[in-house]
N, C-alpha and C positions, 0 to 999 in steps of 0.2 A: 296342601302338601301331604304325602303320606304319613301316618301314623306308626308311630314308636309306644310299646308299653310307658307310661307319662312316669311312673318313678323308677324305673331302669334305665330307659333310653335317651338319648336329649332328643326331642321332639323331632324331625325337621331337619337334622345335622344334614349338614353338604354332602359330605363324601357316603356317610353311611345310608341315604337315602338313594345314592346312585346320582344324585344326579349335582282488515278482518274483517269476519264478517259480521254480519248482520246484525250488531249493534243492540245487543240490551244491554243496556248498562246495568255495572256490578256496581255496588257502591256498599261501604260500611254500611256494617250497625245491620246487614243480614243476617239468615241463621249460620250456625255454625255446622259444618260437616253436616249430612244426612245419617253417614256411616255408625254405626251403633260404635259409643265409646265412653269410657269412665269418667266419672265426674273428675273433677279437676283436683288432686289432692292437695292438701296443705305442705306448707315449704317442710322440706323433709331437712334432719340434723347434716352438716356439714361431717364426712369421716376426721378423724383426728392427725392425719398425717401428713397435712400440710402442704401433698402435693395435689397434682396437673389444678390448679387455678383455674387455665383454660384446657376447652378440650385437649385431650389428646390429641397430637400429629404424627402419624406414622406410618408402619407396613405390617401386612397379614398376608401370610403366604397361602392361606385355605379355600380362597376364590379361585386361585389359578391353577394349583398345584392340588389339592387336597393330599391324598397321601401317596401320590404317585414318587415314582424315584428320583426325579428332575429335582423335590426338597431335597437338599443336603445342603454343606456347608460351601461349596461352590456356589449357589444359588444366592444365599444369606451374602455373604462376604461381596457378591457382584450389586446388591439389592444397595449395601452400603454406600460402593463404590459412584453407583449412578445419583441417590442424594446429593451427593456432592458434585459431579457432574455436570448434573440436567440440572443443578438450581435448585433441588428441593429441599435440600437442607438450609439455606439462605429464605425460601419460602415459609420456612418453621414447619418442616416434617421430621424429627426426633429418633424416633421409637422404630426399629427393625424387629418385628415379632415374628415368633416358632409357634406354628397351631400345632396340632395334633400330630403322634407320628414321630418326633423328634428321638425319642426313648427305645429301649431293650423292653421284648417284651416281657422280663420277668427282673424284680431288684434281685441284688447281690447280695453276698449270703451276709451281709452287716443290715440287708435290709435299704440298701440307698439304691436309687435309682441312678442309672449310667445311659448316656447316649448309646444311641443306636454304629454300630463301629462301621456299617456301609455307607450311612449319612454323614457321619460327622466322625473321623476317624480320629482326629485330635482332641475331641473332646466339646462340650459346651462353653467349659472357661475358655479354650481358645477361639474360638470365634467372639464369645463375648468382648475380648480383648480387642478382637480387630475392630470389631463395631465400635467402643471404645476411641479405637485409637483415631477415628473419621471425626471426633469428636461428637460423636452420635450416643443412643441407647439402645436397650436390648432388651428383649420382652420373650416370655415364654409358657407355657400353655401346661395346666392340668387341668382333671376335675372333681369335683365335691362328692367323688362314688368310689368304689373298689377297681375300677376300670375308665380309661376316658372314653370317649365318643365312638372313635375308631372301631369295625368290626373286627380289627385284631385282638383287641382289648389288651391295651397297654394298660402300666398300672396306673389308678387313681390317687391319691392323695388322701383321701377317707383312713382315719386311723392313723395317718402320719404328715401331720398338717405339722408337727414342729421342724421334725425332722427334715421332710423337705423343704419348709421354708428354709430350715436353715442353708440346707445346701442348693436352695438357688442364689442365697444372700453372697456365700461364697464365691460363687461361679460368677458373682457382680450383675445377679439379674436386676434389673431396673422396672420393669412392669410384668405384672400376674393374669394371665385370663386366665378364669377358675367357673370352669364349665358345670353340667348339673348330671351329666350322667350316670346309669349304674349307682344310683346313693342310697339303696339299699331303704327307701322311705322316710329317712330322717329327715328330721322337719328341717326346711332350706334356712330358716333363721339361724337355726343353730349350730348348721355345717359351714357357712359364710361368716359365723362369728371366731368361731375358732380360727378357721385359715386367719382372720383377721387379726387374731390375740398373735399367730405363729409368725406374720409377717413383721408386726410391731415388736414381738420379743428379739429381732434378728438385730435391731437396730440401725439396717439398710434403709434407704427410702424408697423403697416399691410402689409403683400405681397401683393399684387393686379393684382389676375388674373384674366384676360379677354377672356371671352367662347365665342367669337364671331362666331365659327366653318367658322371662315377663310373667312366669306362671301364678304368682302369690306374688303378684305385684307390689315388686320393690320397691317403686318411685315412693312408699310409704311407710317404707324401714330401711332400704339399705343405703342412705343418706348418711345413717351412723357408722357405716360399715367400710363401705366400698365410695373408691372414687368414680366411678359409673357402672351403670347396669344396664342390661341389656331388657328392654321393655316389650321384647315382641319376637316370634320365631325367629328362623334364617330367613336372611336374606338371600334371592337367586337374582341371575344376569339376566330379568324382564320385566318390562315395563309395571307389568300387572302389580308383580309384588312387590317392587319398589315406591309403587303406590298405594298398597295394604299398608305396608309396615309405615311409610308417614304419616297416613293418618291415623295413627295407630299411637304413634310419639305425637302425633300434635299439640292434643287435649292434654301434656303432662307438662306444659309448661312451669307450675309452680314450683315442682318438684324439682327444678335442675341450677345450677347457679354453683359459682366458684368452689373447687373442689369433691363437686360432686353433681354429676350429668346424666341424663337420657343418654340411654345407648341405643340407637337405630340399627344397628349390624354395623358391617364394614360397607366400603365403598365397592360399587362394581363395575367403577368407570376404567373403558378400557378394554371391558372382557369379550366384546362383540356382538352382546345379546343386542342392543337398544341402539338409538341412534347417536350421533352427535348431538344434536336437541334435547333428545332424553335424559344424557347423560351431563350435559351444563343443567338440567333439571335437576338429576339425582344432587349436583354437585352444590347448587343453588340451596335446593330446599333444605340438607343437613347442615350447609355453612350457617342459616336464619336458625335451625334449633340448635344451635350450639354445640352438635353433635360431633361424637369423634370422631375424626376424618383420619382413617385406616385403609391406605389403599390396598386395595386386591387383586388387582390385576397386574401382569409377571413384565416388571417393566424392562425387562432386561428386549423383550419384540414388543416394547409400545412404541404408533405412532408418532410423529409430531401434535395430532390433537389432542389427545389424551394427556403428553407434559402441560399443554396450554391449557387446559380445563385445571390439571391438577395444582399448576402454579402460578392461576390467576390471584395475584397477592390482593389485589381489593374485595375478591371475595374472601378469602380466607381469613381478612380482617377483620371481617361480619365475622367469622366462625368464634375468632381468638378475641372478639374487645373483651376487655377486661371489666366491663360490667357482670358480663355473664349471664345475660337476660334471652333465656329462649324465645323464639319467636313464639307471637300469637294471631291465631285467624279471627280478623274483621268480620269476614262473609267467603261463603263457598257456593255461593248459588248457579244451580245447574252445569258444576265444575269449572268455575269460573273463580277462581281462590285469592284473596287479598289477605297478607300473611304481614304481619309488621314488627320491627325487631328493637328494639329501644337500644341506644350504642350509649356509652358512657361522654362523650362531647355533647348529647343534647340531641344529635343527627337520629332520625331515625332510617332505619332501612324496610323497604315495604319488599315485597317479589309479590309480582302478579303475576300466578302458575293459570295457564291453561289444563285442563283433563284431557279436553274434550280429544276428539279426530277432526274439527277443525279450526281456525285461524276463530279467535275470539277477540272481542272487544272487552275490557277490565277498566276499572276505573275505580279511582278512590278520590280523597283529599288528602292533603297534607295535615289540616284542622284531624281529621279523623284519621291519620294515622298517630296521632299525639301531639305534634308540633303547635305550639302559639300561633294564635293570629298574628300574620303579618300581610304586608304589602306584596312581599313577591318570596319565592324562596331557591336557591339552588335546588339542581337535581340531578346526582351524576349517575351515570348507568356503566354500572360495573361489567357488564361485559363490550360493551364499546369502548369503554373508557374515555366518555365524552361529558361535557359538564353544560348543562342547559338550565335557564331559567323558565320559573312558570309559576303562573298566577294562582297555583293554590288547587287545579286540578293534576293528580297524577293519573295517566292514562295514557294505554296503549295498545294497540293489535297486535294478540299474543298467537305466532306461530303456535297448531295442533301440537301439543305434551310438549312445549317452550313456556320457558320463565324468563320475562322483562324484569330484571332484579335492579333498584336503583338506592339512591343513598340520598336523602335529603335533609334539609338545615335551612333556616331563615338567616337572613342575611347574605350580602356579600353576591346579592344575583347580577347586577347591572353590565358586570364586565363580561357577560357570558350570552350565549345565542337565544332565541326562545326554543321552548319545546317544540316540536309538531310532533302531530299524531296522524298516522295512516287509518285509513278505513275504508272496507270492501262490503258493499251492501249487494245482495242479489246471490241466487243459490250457487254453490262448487259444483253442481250435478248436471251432466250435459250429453246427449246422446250425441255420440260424431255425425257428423254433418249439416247437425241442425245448429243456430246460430243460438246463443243466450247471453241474455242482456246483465251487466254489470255496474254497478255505479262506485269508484272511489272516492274517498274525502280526505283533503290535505287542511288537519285545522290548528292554526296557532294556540296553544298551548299557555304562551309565555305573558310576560306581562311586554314586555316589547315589540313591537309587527314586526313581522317576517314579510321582505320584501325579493321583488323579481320572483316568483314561485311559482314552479313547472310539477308536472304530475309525468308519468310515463308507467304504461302496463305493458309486460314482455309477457309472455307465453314461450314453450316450447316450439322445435324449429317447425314449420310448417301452417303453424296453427295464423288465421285469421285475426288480429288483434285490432280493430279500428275504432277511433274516438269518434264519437258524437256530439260533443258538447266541446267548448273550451279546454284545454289541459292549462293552460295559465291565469295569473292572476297579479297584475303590479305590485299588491302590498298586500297582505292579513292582518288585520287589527285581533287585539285580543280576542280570542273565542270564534272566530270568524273561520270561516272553513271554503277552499277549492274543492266546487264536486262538480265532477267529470263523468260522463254515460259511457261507457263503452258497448260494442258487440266481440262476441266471445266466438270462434268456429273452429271444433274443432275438425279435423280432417275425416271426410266417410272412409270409413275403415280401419280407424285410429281403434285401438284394444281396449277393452274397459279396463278400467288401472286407475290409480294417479297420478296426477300431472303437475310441475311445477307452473305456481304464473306469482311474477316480481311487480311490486307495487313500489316505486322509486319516487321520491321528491327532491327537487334541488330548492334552493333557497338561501338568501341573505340575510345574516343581522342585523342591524341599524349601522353597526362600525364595517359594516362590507365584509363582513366574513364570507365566506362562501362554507355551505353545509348541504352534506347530502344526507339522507335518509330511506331504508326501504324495511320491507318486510314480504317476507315468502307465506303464500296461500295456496293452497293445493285444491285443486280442480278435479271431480272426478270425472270419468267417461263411464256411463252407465247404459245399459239395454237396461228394457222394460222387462218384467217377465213376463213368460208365457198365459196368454190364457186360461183358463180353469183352476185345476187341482194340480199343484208341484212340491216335492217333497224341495224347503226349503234347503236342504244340506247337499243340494246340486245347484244352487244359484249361486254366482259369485258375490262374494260379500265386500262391502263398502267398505269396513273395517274391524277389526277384531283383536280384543286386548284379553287377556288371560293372567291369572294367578302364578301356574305352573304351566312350565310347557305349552304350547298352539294351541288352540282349540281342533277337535280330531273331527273328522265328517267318516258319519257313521261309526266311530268305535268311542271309546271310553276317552276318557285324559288318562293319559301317561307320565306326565311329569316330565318326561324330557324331551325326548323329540320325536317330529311329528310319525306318527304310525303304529307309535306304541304302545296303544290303550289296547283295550280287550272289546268283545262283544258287550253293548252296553246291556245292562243287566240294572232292573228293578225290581223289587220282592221279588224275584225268580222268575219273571218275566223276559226274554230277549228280546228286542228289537234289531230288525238288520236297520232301521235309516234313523237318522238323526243328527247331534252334535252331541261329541263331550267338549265338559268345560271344568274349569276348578275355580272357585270362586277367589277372587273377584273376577267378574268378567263381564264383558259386554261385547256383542255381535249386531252389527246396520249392516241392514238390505236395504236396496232402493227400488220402491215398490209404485213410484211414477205414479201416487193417484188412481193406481187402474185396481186396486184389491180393497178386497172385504174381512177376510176373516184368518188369524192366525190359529191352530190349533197344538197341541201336541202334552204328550204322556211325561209327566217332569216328576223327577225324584232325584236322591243319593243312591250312586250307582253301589252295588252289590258288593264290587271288590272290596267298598271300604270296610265290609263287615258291622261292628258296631257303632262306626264315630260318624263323624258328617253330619254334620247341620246347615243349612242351604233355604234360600229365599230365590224365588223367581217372579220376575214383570215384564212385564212386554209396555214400550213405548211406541206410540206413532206419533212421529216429528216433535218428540220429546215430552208428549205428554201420555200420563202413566194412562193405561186402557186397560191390563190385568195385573193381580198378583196373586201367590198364596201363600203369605205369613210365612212362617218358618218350618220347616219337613227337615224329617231326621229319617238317619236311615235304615231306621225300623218301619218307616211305612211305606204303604205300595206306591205304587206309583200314582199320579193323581193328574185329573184331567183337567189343561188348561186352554181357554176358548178366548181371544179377542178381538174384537171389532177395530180394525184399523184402518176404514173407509176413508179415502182420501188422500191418506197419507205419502208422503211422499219418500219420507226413511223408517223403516222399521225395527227397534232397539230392543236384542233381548238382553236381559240384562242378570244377574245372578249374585248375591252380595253373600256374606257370610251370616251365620245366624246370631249374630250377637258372641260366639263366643271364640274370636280367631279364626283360621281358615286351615286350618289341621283338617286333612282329611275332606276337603268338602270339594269330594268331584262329584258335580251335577252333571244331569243326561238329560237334554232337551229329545227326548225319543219320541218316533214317529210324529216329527215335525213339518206342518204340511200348512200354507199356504193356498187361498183361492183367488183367482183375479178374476 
């Protein structure tokens, strides 16, 4: 993300910055994360004020709105209206909060801060009231500087932490986001302790969160302080950073627990960046770390899936049980994430998160997600809302950037179906016209067979789809599995892209239930490339995830969208070809076995000036071939060479340097390819 002076600015702000297959089994007791991240702290002091128990639930206008004019008190008042509405208030979403922007840009001559009289012409107290009156709460935004976030620079709160407290107590505020910007250097302990003395002196019960974006990591004092903190920049509407910042909260599990939480950001389900997939992802993985769930998107134009994402009650119950037990990762092996949540009934809840770009196989136990041995155990799967038995394997083929989120418990399995599990062995990669072979597996799960059991592979319209083998099978005994050969064709002349293809099982209980089952895998259609020498940032690529903004061919990262980087630029070098990227990121080529050697000039592009720290590696078919530790962006550019003979995908990949991803646009320059 771009860079902000780090004790004036808040790092990263929104507005002011502009902007399955093939079957390895994942199993507990792997390593944890690759991603560079802090040791696990010890359980931090509970704040003394008694409240959110469980996370937060509520709204933040600063994903959708930032400080455009569409915020006002019209906006707030309609945000109320729909809680109650759509359900969400019955789902337990609470809290209607004001980010940045709310305020006059200068206090009154007593020194007190007044709304803004084009936004909010009645006042703060009266809206407070109406929110209020929905039987709702009301939440509202400073920060710990002489100024908040915003480039308007509204006033901050530094130097008049009583006073405003006092007058938001009046106004009936009910939660504080207390941001880090403009603080003029004072040490963060000490500017979040006050507000904290100013909140409690009011005698209101205010939430009190703390926006330090993680810098003097809180998870390890402001447990005393505040009822969550924010452990990590902003969050933005893609995939990329949505998957920084959780791994980022993962490793903080100790730290979080009733009354006082990991803050991952807000939610940005809704906003349009990511898919539907991605965003029961985002929505999944925050609900297992017990993170607050604030949404961000202007629900006044949400879809119908975005309400069903937002108020799916079984997941949100993982969010709220009143244990208060963050999730913790099992195993993350080769993006393959087994995350498990301990619930106060004993149940525990696992999410097996895919990374990757395609359809993976996950897998745990029930023994290794904590559970006693037993004979058999329920297993219900919170976004189907289906309740299955199964012998103690959990396991599933997890659609590309999809979480299989489920809930389980011993006891009480017998009245319920068995598990099955789908599986896709044989490559997604397929040049139109030519035929490629597939094999799926339908395998009981359960401790009960699964009987009459059909298999059925669809493809998009036109495509070839023929079995080879059997698709049936009379009965499945435990662990037992239907595997089916298919042939794959796609159409000559079909575009390179990806493609949808359904993998569907029907099947019976032992009591005659009838149950169906599928799972979506995505197929690519690929050309070879050319012969010899080709500047890779003219091939189309397989897939590509980014931190900030698209990855740019030929110019810098821009951070927002696509085309708005600069000439990429290395110690004062230009290059006209290559890619930018902002870490994290990853870019697959499909290089068909027919190439040898990847090359190109890597560094922190030039814009960023002083900051940037950046790692790059080159994979072929997942195994690492180059790296070079970590480059900052004081040094030149540096040449990197790898051997990818054979390979069939090629991953470059780009991480952050151990310390956040502030600032870390890399330049894959004069990146070039030989076949």
């Amino acid at each position: 993300m771009r860079h902000l002076p780090t004790r004036t600015t808040r790092t990263g702000h929104r507005g002011l910055i502009g902007a399955l297959l093939a079957g390895l089994l994942c199993t507990a007791g792997a390593t944890v994360p690759a991603a560079a991240a802090p040791p696990a702290p010890a359980p931090a002091p509970r704040a003394g004020n008694g409240l959110a128990l469980t996370p937060p639930m509520g709204f933040n206008n600063w994903n959708s709105t930032h400080c455009r004019a569409e915020f006002n008190e019209s906006m707030v008042k309609g945000i109320a209206d729909i809680f109650v509405e759509k359900g969400l208030k019955d789902a337990g979403y609470q809290y209607v909060n004001l980010d940045d922007c709310w305020a006059k840009p200068q206090r009154n001559a007593d020194g007190e801060l007044e709304a803004d009289p084009k936004r909010f012409p009645n006042g703060i107290k009266a809206v407070a009231d109406y929110v209020h009156s929905k039987g709702l709460k009301i939440g509202i935004y400073t920060s710990a500087g002489t100024k908040t976030c915003d480039s308007v620079g509204l006033p901050g709160a530094l130097g008049h932490e009583y006073s405003d407290a006092r007058q938001f107590a009046d106004w009936g505020i009910d939660y504080l986001k207390y941001d880090n910007c403009n603080n003029q250097g004072v040490d963060a302990k000490e500017r979040y302790t006050t507000m904290r003395d100013a909140l409690a002196a009011t005698g209101r019960p205010i939430v009190y969160s703390i926006c330090e974006w993680g810098e003097n990591k809180p998870w390890e004092w402001a447990g005393g302080l505040g009822n969550l903190w924010r452990t990590t920049g902003d969050i933005n509407d893609s995939w990329g950073s949505m998957l920084s910042i959780m791994k980022q909260n993962l490793p903080l599990a100790a730290a979080a627990g009733p009354g006082h939480w990991n803050d991952p950001d807000m939610l940005e389900v809704g906003n349009g960046g990511m898919t539907d997939t991605e965003y029961r992802t985002h929505f999944s993985m925050w609900s297992v770390m017990a993170a607050p769930l604030l949404i961000g998107s202007d629900l006044r134009t949400a879809g119908p899936e975005t309400f069903e994402i937002l108020s799916n009650h079984e997941v949100v119950a993982v969010d709220q049980d009143p244990l208060g037990k963050q999730g913790t990762v099992l195993s993350s092996t080769d993006g393959r994430w087994v995350v498990t949540k301990e619930m106060r009934d004993g149940s525990r809840v696992v999410a097996l998160f895919n990374e990757t770009g395609s359809a993976q196989r996950i897998s745990t136990t029930a023994e290794a997600a904590g559970l006693p041995k037993a004979t058999a155990y329920t297993m219900r799967d919170l976004w189907e809302h289906t309740t299955y038995n199964t012998a103690g394997r959990v396991s599933a083929t997890v659609p590309a950037h999809g979480t299989v989120l489920l809930r389980i418990a011993a006891g009480n399995w017998a009245a319920h179906p068995p598990a099955v599990e789908l599986g896709l062995n044989g490559s997604p990669l397929a040049e139109a016209g030519r035929t490629a072979a597939l094999t799926t597996t339908v395998t009981d799960l359960g401790r009960t067979p699964a009987a009459k059991v059909s298999a059925a592979l669809t493809g998009p319209a036109g495509w070839q789809v023929t079995a080879v083998s059997p698709t049936g099978a009379p009965a499945l005994p435990t662990g037992r599995a239907l595997t089916t050969r298919w042939q794959v064709t796609a159409p000559a002349g079909t575009a390179t892209g990806t493609y949808d293809l359904t993998l569907t099982a029907r099947y019976r209980s032992p009591a005659g239930t009838r149950m169906r089952s599928s799972v979506p895998f995505q197929a690519h259609v690929v050309v070879a490339p050319p012969a010899g020498d080709s500047y890779l940032s003219d091939l189309p690529r397989l897939s590509a995830t980014n931190g900030w903004g698209p990855v740019e061919q030929d110019t810098s990262n821009g951070e927002s969208k696509a085309g708005d980087g600069n000439p990429i630029t290395i110690g004062g070098t230009v290059f006209a070809k290559g890619l930018g990227v902002h870490a994290d990121s990853a870019v697959e080529f499909y290089t068909g076995g027919a190439c040898d050697t990847v090359t190109a000039q890597v560094g922190v592009d030039d814009e960023k000036e002083t900051r940037g720290t950046v790692a790059f590696e080159v994979r072929a078919d997942g195994r690492k071939v180059a790296s070079t530790g970590v480059l900052t962006q004081a040094m030149p550019a540096q040449s990197l060479s790898a051997d990818v003979s054979g390979a069939q995908v090629v991953r470059l990949v780009v991480t952050d340097g151990g310390d956040g991803t502030d600032s870390d646009h890399a330049d894959w320059a004069d990146l070039r390819i030989t076949c």
